[in-house]
GURO-771241 format. One record per residue (C-alpha): residue number from 1; residue in one letter; chain; x, y, z. Coordinates in steps of 0.2 Angstrom, whole numbers, always signed. Layout:
NUM/A/A/X/Y/Z
...
***
This chain:
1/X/A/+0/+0/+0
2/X/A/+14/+11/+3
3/X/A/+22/+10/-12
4/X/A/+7/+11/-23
5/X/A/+4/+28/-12
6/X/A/+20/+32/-15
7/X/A/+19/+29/-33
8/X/A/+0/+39/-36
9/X/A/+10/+54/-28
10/X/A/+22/+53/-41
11/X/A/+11/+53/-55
12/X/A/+1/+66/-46
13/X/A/+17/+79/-45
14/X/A/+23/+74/-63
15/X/A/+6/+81/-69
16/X/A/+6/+95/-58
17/X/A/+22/+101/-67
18/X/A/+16/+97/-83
19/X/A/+10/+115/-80
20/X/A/+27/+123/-79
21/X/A/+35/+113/-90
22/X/A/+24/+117/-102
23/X/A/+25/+135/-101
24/X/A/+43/+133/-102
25/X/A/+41/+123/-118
26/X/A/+32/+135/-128
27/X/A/+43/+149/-121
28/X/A/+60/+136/-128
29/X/A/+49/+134/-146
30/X/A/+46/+153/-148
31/X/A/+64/+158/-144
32/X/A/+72/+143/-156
33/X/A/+61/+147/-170
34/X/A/+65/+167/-166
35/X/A/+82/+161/-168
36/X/A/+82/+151/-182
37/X/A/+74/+167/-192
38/X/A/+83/+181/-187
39/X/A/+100/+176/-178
40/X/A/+94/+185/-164
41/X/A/+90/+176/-146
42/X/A/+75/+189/-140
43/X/A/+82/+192/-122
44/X/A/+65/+201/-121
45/X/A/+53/+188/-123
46/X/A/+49/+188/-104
47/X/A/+44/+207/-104
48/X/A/+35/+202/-121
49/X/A/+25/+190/-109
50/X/A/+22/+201/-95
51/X/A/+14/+213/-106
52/X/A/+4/+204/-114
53/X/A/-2/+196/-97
54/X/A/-6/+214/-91
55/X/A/-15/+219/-107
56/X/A/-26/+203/-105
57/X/A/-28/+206/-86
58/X/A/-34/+226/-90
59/X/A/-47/+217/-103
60/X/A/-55/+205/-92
61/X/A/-54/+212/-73
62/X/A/-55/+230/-78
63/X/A/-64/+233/-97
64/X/A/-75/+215/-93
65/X/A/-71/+209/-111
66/X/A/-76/+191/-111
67/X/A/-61/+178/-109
68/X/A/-59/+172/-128
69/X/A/-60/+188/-137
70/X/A/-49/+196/-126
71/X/A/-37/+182/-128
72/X/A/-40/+180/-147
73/X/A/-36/+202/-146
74/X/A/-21/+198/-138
75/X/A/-13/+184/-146
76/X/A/-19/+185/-164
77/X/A/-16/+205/-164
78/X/A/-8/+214/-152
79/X/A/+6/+203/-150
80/X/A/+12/+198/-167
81/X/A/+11/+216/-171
82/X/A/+21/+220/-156
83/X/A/+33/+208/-164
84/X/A/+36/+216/-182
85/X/A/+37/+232/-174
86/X/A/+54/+229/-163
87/X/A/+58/+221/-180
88/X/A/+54/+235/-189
89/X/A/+60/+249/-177
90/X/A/+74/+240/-167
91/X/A/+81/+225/-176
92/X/A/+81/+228/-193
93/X/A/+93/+245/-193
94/X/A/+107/+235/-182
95/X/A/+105/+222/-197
96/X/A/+109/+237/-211
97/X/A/+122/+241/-199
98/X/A/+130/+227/-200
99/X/A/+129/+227/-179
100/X/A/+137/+215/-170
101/X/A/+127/+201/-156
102/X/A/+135/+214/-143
103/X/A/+124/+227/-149
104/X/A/+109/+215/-153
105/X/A/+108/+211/-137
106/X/A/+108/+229/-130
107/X/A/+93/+233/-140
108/X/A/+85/+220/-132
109/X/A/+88/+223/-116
110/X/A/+81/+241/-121
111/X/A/+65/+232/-128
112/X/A/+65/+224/-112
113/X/A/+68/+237/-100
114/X/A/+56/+248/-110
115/X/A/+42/+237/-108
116/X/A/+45/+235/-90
117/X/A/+45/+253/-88
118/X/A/+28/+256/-97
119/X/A/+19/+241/-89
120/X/A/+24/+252/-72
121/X/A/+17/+266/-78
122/X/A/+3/+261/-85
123/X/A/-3/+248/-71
124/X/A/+11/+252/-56
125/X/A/+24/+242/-48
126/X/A/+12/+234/-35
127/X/A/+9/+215/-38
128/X/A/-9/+213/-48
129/X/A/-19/+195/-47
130/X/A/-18/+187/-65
131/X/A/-31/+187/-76
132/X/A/-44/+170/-75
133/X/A/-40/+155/-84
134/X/A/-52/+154/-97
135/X/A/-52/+135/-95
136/X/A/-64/+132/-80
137/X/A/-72/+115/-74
138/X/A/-66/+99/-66
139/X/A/-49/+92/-66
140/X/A/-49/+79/-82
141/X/A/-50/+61/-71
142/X/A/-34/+50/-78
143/X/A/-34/+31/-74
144/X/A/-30/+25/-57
145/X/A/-38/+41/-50
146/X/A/-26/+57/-54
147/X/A/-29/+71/-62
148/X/A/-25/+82/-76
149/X/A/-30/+101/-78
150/X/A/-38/+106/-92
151/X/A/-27/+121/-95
152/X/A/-12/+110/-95
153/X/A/-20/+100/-107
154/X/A/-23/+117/-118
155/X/A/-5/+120/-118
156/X/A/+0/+102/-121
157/X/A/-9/+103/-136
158/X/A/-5/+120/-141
159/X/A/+15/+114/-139
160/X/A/+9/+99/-151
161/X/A/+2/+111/-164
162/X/A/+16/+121/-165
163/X/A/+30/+110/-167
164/X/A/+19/+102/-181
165/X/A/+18/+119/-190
166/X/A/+34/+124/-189
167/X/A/+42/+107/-194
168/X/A/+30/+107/-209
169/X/A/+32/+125/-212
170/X/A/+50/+124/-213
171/X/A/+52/+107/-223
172/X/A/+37/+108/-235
173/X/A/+34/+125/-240
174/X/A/+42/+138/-249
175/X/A/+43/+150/-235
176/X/A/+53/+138/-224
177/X/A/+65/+138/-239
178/X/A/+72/+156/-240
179/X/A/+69/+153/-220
180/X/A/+85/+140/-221
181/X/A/+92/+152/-234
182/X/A/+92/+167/-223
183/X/A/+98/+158/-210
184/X/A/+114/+153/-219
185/X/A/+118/+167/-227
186/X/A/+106/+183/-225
187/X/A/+115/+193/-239
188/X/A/+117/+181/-251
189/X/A/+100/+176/-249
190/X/A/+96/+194/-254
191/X/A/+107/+192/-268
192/X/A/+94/+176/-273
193/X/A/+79/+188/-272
194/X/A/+73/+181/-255
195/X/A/+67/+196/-248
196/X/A/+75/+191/-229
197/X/A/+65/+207/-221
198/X/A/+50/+197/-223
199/X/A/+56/+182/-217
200/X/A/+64/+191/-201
201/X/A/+47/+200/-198
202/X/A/+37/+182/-200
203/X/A/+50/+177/-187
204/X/A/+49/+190/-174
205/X/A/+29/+191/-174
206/X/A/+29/+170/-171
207/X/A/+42/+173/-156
208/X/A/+31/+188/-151
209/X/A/+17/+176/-152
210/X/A/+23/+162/-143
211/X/A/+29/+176/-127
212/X/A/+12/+181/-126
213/X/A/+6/+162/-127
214/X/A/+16/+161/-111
215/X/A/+10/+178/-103
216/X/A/-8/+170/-104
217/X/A/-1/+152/-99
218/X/A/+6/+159/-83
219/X/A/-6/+172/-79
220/X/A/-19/+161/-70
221/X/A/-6/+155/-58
222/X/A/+3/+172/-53
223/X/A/+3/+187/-44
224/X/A/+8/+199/-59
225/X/A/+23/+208/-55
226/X/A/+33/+220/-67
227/X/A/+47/+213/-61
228/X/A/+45/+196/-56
229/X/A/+37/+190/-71
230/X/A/+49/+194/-84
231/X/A/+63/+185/-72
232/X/A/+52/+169/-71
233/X/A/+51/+169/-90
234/X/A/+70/+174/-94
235/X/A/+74/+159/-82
236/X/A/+65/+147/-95
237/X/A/+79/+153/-107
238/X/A/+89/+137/-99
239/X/A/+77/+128/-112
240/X/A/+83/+135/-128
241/X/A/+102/+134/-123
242/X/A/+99/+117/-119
243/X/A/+92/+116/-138
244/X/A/+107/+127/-144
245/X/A/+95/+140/-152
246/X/A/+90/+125/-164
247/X/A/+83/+108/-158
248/X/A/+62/+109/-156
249/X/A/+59/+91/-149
250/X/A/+74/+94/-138
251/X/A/+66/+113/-131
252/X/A/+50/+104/-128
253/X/A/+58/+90/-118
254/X/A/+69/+101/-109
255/X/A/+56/+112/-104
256/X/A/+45/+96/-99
257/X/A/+57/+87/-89
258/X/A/+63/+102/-79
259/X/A/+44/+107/-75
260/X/A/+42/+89/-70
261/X/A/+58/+87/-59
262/X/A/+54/+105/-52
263/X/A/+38/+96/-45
264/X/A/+44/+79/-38
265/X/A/+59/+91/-27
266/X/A/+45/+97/-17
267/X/A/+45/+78/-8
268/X/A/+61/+81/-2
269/X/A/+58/+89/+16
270/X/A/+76/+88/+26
271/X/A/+74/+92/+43
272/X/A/+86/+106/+51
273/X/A/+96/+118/+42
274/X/A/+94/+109/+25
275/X/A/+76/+113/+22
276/X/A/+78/+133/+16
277/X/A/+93/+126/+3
278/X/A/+82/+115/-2
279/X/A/+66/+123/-5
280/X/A/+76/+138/-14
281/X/A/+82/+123/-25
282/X/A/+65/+115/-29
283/X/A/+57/+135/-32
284/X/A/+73/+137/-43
285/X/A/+78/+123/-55
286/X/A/+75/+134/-70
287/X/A/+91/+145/-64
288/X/A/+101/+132/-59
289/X/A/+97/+122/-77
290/X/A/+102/+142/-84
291/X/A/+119/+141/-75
292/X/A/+121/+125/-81
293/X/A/+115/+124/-99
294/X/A/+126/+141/-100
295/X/A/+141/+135/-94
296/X/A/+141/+118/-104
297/X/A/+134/+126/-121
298/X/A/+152/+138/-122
299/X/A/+157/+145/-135
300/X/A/+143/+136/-148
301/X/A/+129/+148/-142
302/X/A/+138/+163/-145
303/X/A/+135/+171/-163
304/X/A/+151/+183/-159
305/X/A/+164/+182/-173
306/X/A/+181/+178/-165
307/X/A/+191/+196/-161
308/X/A/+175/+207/-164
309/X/A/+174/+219/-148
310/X/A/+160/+219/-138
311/X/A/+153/+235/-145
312/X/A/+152/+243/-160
313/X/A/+154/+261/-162
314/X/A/+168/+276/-158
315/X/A/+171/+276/-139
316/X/A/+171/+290/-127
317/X/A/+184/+287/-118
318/X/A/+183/+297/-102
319/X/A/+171/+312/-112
320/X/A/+177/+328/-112
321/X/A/+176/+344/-101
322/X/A/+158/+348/-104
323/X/A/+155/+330/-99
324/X/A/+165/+334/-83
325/X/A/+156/+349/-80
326/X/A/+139/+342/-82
327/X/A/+144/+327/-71
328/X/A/+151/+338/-57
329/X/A/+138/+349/-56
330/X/A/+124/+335/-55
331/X/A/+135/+328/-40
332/X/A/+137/+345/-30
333/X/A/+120/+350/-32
334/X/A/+112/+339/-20
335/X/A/+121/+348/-7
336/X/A/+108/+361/-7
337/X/A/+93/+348/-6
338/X/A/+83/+345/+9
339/X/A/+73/+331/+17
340/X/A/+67/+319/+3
341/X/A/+77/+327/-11
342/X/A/+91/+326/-3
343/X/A/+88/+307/+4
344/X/A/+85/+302/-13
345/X/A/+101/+309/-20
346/X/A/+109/+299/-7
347/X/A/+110/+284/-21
348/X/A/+116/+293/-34
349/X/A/+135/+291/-30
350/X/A/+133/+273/-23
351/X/A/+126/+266/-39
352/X/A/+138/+278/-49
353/X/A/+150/+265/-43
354/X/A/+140/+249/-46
355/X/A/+138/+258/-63
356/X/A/+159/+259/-64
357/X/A/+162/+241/-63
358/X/A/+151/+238/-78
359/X/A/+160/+249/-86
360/X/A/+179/+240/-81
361/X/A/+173/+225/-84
362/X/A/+162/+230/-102
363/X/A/+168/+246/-106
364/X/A/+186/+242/-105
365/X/A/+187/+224/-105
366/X/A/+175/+222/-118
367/X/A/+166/+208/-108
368/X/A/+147/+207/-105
369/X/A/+141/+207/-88
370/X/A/+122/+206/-82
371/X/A/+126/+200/-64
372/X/A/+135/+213/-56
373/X/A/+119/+217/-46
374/X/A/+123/+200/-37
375/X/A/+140/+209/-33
376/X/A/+132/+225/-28
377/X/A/+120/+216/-17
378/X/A/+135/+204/-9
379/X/A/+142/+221/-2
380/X/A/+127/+227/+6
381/X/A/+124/+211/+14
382/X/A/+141/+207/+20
383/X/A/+141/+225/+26
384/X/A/+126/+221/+37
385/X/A/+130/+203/+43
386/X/A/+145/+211/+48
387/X/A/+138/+224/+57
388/X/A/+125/+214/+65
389/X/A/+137/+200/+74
390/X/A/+131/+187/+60
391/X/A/+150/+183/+55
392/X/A/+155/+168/+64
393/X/A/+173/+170/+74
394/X/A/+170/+189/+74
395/X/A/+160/+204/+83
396/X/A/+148/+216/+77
397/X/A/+159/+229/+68
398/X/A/+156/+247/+65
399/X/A/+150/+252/+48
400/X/A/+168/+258/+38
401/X/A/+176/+240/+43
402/X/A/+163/+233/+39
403/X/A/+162/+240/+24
404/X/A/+179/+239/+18
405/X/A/+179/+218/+22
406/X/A/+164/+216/+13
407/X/A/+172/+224/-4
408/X/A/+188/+214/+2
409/X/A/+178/+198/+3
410/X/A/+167/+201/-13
411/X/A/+180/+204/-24
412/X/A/+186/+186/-27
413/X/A/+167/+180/-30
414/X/A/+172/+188/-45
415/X/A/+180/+176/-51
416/X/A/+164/+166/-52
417/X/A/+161/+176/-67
418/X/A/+177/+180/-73
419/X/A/+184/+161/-75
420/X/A/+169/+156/-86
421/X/A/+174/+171/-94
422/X/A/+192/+165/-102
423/X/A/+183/+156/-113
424/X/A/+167/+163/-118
425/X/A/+162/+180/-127
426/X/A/+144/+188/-132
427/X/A/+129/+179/-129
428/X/A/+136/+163/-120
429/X/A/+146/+176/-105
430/X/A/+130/+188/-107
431/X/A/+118/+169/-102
432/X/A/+132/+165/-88
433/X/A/+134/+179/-78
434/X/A/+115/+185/-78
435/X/A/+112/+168/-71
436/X/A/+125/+170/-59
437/X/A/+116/+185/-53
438/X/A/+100/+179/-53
439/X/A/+106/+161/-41
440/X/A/+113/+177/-29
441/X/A/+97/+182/-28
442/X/A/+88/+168/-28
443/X/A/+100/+157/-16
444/X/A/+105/+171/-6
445/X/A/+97/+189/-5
446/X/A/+77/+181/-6
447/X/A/+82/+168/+8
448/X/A/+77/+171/+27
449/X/A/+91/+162/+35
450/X/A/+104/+175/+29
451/X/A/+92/+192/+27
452/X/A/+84/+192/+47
453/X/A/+88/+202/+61
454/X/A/+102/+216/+51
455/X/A/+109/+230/+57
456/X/A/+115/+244/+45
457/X/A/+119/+258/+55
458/X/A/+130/+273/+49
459/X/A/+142/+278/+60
460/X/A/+139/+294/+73
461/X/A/+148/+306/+63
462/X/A/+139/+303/+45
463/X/A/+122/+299/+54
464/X/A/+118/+318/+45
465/X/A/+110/+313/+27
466/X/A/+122/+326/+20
467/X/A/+137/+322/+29
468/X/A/+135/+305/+24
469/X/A/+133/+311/+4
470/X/A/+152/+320/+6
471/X/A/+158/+305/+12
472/X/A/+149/+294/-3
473/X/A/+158/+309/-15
474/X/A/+174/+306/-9
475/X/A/+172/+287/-12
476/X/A/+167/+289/-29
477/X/A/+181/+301/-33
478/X/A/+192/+285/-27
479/X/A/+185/+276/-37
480/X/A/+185/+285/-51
481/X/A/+203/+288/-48
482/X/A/+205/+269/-48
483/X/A/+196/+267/-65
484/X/A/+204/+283/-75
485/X/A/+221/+273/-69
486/X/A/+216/+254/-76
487/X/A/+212/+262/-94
488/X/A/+228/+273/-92
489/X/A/+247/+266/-98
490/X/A/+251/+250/-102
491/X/A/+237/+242/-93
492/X/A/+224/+250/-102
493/X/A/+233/+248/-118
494/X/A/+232/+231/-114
495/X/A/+213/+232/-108
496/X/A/+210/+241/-126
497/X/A/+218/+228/-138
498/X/A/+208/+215/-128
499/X/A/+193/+223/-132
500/X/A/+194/+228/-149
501/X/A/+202/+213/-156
502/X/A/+204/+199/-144
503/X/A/+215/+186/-155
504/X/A/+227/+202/-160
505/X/A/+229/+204/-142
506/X/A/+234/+186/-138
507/X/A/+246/+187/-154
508/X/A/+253/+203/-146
509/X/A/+259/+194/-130
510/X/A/+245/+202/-120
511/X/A/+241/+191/-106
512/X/A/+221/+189/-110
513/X/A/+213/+175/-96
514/X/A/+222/+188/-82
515/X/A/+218/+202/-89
516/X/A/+200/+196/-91
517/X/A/+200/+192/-71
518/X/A/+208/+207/-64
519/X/A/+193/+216/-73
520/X/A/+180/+207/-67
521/X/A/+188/+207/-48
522/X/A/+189/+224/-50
523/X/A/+174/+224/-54
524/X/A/+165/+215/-41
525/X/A/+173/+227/-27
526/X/A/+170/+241/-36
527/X/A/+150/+234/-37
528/X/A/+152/+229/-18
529/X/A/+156/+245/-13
530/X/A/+142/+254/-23
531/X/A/+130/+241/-15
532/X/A/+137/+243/+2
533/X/A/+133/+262/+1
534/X/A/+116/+261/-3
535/X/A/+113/+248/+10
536/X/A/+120/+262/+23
537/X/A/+110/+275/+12
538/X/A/+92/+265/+14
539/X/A/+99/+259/+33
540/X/A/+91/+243/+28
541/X/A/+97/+230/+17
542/X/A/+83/+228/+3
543/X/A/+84/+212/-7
544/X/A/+73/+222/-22
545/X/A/+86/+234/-24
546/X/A/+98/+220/-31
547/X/A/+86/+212/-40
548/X/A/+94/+203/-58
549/X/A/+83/+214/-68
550/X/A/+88/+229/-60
551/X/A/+104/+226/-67
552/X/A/+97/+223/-83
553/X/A/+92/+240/-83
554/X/A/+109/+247/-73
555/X/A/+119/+238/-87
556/X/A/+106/+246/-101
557/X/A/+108/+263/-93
558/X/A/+128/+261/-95
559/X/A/+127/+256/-111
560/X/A/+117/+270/-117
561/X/A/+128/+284/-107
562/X/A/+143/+276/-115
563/X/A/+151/+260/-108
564/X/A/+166/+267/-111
565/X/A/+166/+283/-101
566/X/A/+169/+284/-85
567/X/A/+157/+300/-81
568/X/A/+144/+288/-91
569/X/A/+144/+278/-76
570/X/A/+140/+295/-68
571/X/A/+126/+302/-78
572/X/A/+118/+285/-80
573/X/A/+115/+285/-62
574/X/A/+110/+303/-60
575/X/A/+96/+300/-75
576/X/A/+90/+281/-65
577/X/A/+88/+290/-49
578/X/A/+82/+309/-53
579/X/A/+71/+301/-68
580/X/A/+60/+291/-57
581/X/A/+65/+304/-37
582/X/A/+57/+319/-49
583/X/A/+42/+311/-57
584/X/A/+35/+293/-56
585/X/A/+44/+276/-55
586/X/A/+46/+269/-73
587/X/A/+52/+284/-82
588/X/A/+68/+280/-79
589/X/A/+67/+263/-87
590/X/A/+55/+267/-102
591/X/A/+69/+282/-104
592/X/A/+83/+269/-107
593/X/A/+74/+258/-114
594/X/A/+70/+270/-129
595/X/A/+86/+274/-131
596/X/A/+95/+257/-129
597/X/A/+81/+250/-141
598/X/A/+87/+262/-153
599/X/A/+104/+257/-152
600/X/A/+105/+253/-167
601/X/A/+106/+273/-173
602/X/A/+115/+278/-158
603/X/A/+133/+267/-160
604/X/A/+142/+272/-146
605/X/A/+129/+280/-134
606/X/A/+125/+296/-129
607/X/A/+141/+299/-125
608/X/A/+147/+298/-145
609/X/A/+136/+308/-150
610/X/A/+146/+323/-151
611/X/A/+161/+317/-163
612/X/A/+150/+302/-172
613/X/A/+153/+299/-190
614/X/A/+139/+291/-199
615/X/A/+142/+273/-197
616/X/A/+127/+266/-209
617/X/A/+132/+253/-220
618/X/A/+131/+257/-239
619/X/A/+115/+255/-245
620/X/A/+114/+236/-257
621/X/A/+118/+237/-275
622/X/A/+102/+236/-286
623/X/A/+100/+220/-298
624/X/A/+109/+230/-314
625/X/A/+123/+236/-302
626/X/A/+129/+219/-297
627/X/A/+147/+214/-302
628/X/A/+151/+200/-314
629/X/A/+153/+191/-299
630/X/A/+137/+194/-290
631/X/A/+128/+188/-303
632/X/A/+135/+174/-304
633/X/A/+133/+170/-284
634/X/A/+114/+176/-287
635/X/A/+111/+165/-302
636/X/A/+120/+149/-293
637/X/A/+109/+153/-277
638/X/A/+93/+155/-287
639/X/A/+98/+139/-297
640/X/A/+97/+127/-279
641/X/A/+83/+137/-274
642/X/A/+73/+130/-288
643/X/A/+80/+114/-289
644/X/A/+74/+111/-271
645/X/A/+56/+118/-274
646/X/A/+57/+104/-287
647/X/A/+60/+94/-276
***
């Protein structure tokens, strides 16, 4: 009897994650088949999916559509239009430009973090109950007594349709023919006659589609949350990477399994000190499979050309002296401000420093990093267990010791970033190190057992808010002191050749895996320190301040400002705090958004802007204007074309 109870449960859990796997399949079809279109993995499908969830949930609940048209309005409208729009708007001038996946994958997270910021100010930041399922009644009765939702069956179906279409679509038809050949070569498929715009557009409003499939999917089940939601569905990215960006069958099972697995953890109940480290792991399978699939997957995910530097576009080195100007004066002038305005400014020099390791580690070292809010928030909590007595073999320190052992201790962590880093670039670092941020979070910042009963104090003598602010100034002049020395000398010659060409540097003799950590330990402390403050600033360490998707929109911001500017670092922070201090929360992240999601016109960042040449590719020869050998390479490609519509 036992074990046939035993057995019933596992049955009974397996279909309970049929749910989420399910949800994470669909999410694994729509970014594969996205990336087999366009060669882009759309980093933004999770905010594609929490908007859509929103719009459906303002429908419903608010407007009282019925369920099914507001669903079909959604999914069969809004959200394939959505799709050829960021094609249309975002995507298809990085093409033209000839961008590389660095600043693909910019524009995204502009997309992203634009999304986020309009859902806030359309809806708020406070967590909303999901829209109904529109798939009531009883449980579907299974032999031996278990049961099977009929929304789970809905999406099991729809995963079963889709794969069927795609793989049909893409063998049978003439359309999945200049698919495959704009997948192999998007120019010469141009030169064929394929016209790869319309192909890319098709792609983007089938990914668009399958995000909002998702949004809907989920929606039943969660509190919506602006935040929240987008991370839940960029954890299910583990699913694609799994599939390297290609496989279906092997998104589907993927996706499946991990759903499934997620739901026979929640037997294990360890008693003890076990039990919170394993309930974060049963919540969290999808970011450990992320780390994971990110880790393994390497080089092969990472659609950066060997020696391309991370960003394309003239630099801007440190800016010049109106930069200076405008950056001392937005510092300086909170030292007039009062009460709330000034308490709110408070944050600006402490993630002006967060905002300088980004730029060591991307700006200089031409590596992308989406963790260093993980880094940030290590800082602030060390600080606190430190100061609170939490740190076995030592007493409750005042707040600059503290402090400065925290950075001294968070600095090596970044090593967990900068080791996977020797061998990757693009797209596969840019996977890794957001999930190493997000498992910070998730393992650490979100757990009770490390979080309860801080102390962050600031010391008697900065207990002022203003006093406190001169003492954050003259931290961030250190450590802008400390960056302007790294890209100075033969260092920063160093760090320079790295960036731009990464096999010329390794032929010069530059020292490239070293190089590579040093940036991102510097990094790390300088991220530590920055978090440390505004823990101290907020007296309170806030687990929402570090949250990954903050540090999408931290690393957005940089890029914008100029990742290569030290005063960007600066004036990115001064926009994310005064954007949102003097009007509403969102601005801020609907303001970089727009112009990260332009990117594509703006090589460089704001920062550029000033001494920018026109960096458009030349425009395509027409038809008549082709070289001899053009022609010919259109002819041949023409030739196989037909041969395989033949076929």
């Amino acid at each position: 009897m036992a074990a046939s109870g035993s057995l019933g449960l596992t049955v009974d859990l397996a279909l309970a994650g049929l749910t989420a796997g399910s949800a994470a399949a669909l999410s694994g079809i729509g970014l594969v088949v996205c990336h087999r279109a366009t060669g882009v993995l759309n980093i933004a499908q999770g905010a594609q999916a929490m908007a859509v969830a929103y719009l459906l949930r303002d429908l419903v609940v608010v407007r009282h559509w019925p369920v099914w048209p507001a669903i079909a309005f959604c999914l069969l409208l809004v959200a394939p239009a959505l799709g050829v729009l960021l094609d249309v708007l975002v995507y298809r001038p990085l093409q033209r430009r000839g961008a590389g996946p660095a600043d693909t994958m910019v524009a995204g997270l502009g997309v992203f973090v634009l999304l986020i910021g309009a859902v806030v100010l359309l809806w708020g930041a406070a967590p909303l109950a999901g829209a109904p399922s529109p798939f009531g009644g009883a449980p579907i009765r299974l032999p031996g007594g278990h049961a099977l939702r009929p929304d789970t069956v809905a999406q099991l179906a729809a995963i079963l349709v889709l794969a069927l279409t795609v793989a049909a679509t893409t063998r049978w038809t003439r359309f999945g023919l200049h698919l495959r050949a704009v997948v192999d070569d998007r120019r010469l498929a141009g030169l064929a006659g394929v016209d790869a715009d319309r192909v890319s557009a098709a792609g983007w409003a089938f990914g668009s589609f399958t995000a909002g499939l998702v949004g809907i999917a989920l929606a039943p089940y969660l509190l919506l949350d602006p935040y929240g939601l987008p991370l839940l569905v960029m954890e299910t990215m583990a699913v694609a990477v799994a599939a390297r960006l290609r496989s279906i069958p092997v998104a589907v099972a993927t996706g499946l399994g991990l759903g499934v697995a997620q739901a026979e953890l929640t037997r294990l109940r360890p008693a003890g000190q076990l039990l919170p480290l394993v309930e974060a792991v049963q919540s969290n399978l999808f970011v450990i499979a992320l780390l994971a699939t990110a880790l393994l997957a390497g080089p092969r995910i990472s659609g950066e050309r060997a020696g391309s530097p991370a960003f394309s576009g003239p630099g801007a080195a440190d800016g010049g002296r109106g930069a200076a100007a405008v950056c001392l004066v937005l510092l300086l002038l909170p030292l007039g401000f009062r009460g709330n305005d000034l308490r709110s400014a408070l944050l600006v020099p402490a993630l002006a420093l967060v905002l300088l390791s980004i730029v060591v580690v991307t700006g200089y070292g031409g590596q992308i990093s989406l963790g260093q809010a993980g880094y940030a928030g290590m800082g602030a909590l060390g600080t606190a267990l430190l100061m609170s007595g939490r740190v076995p073999g030592l007493p409750p320190l005042p707040a600059a010791p503290a402090l400065l052992l925290a950075v001294l201790a968070t600095a090596p962590l970044g090593l967990l970033t900068g080791w996977p880093a020797i061998r990757r670039r693009g797209l596969a670092l840019a996977l890794v190190t957001f999930a190493v941020g997000t498992a910070m979070s998730r393992f650490v910042f979100q757990q009770p057992y490390a979080t309860t009963g801080l102390t962050l104090d600031r010391p008697s003598f900065l207990a002022g808010d203003r006093a406190f602010y001169v003492a954050e100034l003259l931290l961030l002049g250190l450590g802008a002191a400390v960056v302007r020395g790294l890209h100075r000398g033969r260092l920063g010659r160093a760090l320079t050749a790295m960036r731009d060409h990464e096999a010329g540097a390794v032929a010069a003799g530059v020292d490239v895996p070293g190089l590579k950590l040093l940036a991102f330990v510097a990094g790390a402390a300088l991220a530590a320190l920055g978090g440390g403050l505004m823990g101290l600033a907020g007296r309170a360490f806030d687990a929402a301040s570090f949250d990954p998707v903050r540090g999408l929109l931290w690393f957005a911001a940089v890029v914008v400002a100029g990742a290569d500017s030290a005063l960007g670092a600066v004036l990115a922070a001064a926009l994310l705090i005064g954007l949102d201090a003097g009007t509403v929360a969102g601005v801020s992240a609907v303001a970089v958004g727009v112009l990260a999601a332009a990117i594509g016109r703006l090589p460089g960042g704001l920062a550029a802007l000033p001494g920018r040449r026109s960096a458009q590719a030349p425009p395509p020869l027409p038809p008549g204007r082709l070289t001899p050998a053009g022609r010919r390479v259109r002819a041949t490609i023409a030739a196989r074309i037909a041969r395989e519509e033949e076929r």
